[in-house]
N, C-alpha and C positions, 0 to 999 in steps of 0.2 A: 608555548601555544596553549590557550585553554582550553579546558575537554568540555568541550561542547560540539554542536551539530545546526547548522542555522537554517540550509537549503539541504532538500534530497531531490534531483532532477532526472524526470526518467526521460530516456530518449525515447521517442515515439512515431511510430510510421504512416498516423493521421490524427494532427493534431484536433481535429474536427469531433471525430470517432472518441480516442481517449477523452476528452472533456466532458462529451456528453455521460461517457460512461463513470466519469469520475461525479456527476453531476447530475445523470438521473439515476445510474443502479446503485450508485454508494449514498446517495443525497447529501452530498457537500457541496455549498457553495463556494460558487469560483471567485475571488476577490477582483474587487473594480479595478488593480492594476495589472489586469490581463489582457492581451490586444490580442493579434489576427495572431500574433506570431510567437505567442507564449501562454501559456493558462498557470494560473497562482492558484493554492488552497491554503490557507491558514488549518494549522494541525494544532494541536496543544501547546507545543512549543517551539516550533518549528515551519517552512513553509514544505508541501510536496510542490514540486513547479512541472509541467509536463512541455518538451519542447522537443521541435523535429530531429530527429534521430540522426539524420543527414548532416544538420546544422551540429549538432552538439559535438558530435566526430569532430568537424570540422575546425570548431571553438576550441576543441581537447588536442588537434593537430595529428587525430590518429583514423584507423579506417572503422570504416561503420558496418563490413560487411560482420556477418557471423551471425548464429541462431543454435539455440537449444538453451544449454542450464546457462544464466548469465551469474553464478558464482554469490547470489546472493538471494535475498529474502526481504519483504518487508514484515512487518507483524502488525496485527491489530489483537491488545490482547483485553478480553471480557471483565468481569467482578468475578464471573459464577462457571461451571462447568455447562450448564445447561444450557447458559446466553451462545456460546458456541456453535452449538448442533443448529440453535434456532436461527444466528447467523446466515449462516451458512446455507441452510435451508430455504431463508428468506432471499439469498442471492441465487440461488438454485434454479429460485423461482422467477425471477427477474433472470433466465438467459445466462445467468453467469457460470463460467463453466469449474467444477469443481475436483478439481486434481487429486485430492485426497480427501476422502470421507473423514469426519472426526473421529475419533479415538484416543483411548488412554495413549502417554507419553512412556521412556521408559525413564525421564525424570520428573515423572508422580505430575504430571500434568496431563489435559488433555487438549488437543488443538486438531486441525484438519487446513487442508490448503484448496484458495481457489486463486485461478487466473482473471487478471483483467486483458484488455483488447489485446495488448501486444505482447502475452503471456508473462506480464511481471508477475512472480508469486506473492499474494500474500497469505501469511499465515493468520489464520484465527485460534487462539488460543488463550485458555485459561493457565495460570500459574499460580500457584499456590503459596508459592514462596514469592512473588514481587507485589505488591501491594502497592496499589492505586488512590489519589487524592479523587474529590467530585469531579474531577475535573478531567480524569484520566492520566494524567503525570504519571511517575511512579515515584513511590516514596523511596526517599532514600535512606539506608538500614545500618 
């Protein structure tokens, strides 16, 4: 199998809801092959897809119920430590609701976490140590 990553799909509990917040509080646009019943975003190298939570269970052949820590993360990570704090702030201010304030890491980074609608976490954070193309990729070392 190749190590790579093509689709990351969250299951969501109004599709309606998450797109728009994917689409006005984050400001990415949604791609033309998005219908009633699925929303696309083109990432750097990858798609995020957002699709009913009920449905994806269902697709996956397992139950949909459960809530709290769902065992993962996503990341968005900066150039600079300061792009961080102002993130963050910038979504703070846009309604988003912000689970962990920034701060230093205890591996020499610094990051902070906020929720979107259906509390996925993402991390916003700087590293130090991964280095980024224009494009936001990561370079590889």
């Amino acid at each position: 199998m190749e190590q790579r990553l093509t689709i990351i799909t969250l299951g969501v509990n109004d599709l309606t809801k998450s797109s728009k917040f994917y689409e006005e509080t984050f400001g990415w646009k949604k791609m033309t092959s998005s219908n009633e019943y699925i929303s696309f975003f083109q990432l750097n190298g990858m798609l995020l897809s957002l699709y009913p939570k009920e449905k994806l269970a269902e697709d996956a052949t397992v139950e949909s119920q459960g809530n709290g820590f769902k065992g993962f993360t996503l990341a968005f990570n900066t150039r600079t430590k300061e792009e961080v704090g102002e993130l963050i702030q910038t979504l703070e201010g846009k309604g988003v609701k912000v689970v962990k304030k920034p701060k230093a890491t205890d591996w020499g980074g610094y990051s902070g976490y906020v929720a979107d609608v259906d509390d996925n976490l993402w991390e916003i954070a700087y590293n130090p140590f991964l280095a980024l193309d224009d494009k936001g990729n990561t370079i590889q070392s």
